[in-house]
N, C-alpha and C positions, 0 to 999 in steps of 0.2 A: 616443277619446283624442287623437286626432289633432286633430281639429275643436277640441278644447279648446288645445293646444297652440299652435293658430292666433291664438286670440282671445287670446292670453298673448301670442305676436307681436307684436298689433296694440296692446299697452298702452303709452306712453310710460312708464311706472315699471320700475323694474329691479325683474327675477322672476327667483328662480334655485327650485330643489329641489336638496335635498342628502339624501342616506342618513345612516344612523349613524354610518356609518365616515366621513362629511364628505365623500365624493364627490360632484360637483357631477350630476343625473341630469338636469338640465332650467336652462339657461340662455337667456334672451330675446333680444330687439333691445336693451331697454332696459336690461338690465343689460351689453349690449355698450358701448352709450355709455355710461355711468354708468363700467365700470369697463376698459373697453377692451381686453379678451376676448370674439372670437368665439366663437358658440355651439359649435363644434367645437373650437376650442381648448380651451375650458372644460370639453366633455364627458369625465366619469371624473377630472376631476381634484381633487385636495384643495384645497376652499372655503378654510379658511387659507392655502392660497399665493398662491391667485389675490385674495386680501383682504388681504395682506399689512398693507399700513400699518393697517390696522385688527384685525389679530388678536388683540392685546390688550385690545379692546373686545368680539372676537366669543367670545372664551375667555371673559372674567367672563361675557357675558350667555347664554353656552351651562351656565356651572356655577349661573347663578341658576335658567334654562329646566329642567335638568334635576334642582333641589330638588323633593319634596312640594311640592306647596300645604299650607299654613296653613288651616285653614278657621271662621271667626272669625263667629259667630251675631251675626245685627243685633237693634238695641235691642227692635226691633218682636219677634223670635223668642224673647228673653230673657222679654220681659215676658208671653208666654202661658204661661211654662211653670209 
């Protein structure tokens, strides 16, 4: 886990992990730049605060992420049946 951790470091993109409860469990280098929280700042605390200007972005796309799928057969699956 660790050694994975590492290679998440070394990404220039911002990587967080969050739990259920929106606790942040794993903050990067790059989401330190990106959002200007060290990774111990950031550790255990709630992703909407530390995303603030965006929490209204992260709220709709957290209530679409946690819809059912839809699951819509292609023409290709329609037409064997």
């Amino acid at each position: 886990m660790r050694e994975q951790a590492e290679l998440l470091d070394r990404a220039s993109d911002g990587i967080y992990v969050r739990g259920l409860d929106h606790r942040v469990r794993y903050w990067n280098r790059g989401a330190e730049r990106i959002y200007g929280w060290a990774p111990a700042q950031a550790a255990g605390r709630d992703v909407r605060e530390l995303l603030r200007e965006e929490a209204a972005d992260f709220s709709s796309a957290m209530g679409h992420a946690n819809r059912p799928l839809r699951v819509v057969p292609s023409a290709e699956a329609m037409a064997s049946r």
